[in-house]
N, C-alpha and C positions, 0 to 999 in steps of 0.2 A: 731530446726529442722523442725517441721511444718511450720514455717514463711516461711523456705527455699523452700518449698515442695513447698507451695500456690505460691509462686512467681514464679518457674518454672513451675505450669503449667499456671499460669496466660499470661507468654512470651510464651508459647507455645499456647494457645487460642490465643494469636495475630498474634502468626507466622500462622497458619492454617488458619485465615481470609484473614492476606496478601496473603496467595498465593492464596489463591481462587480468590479473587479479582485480583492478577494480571494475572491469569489464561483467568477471564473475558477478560481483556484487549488484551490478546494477542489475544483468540479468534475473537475479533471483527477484530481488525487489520488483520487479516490474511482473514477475509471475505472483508476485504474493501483492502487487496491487490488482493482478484481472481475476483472481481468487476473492479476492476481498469485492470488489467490484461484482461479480457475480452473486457473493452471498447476500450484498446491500440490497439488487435490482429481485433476490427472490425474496428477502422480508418484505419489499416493498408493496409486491405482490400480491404478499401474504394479507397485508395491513390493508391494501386497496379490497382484496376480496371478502375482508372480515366487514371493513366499512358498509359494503355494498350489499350485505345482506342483511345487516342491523339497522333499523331507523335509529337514530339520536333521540333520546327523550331527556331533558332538563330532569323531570322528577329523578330518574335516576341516581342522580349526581352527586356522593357524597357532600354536605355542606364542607365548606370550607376549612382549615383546620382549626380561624381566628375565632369560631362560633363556641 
């Protein structure tokens, strides 16, 4: 009965490390997605304010690469 004992709390000392540890992990990931997240919404930005002061013009446009 004690052998039983020691051994379930010994898988439960490992279960409590794994999650802490995977806890780590998510944490980080979820700061390196609102990192990521932020640099997306300022290229956006970037591209919406580039648009909006350039008109579009077709002659521009290099032909195509098939010409």
């Amino acid at each position: 009965m004690e052998e039983r004992l020691i051994d379930l709390e010994t898988r439960l000392a490992f279960q409590e490390r794994t999650l802490l540890e995977l806890e780590d992990v998510i944490l980080r990931q979820q700061r390196e997605l609102d990192r990521l997240a932020r640099r997306l919404e300022a290229a956006e930005q970037r591209v919406e304010a580039v648009a909006q002061t350039r008109e579009y013009d077709p002659a521009e446009e290099p032909p195509p690469p098939h010409y």
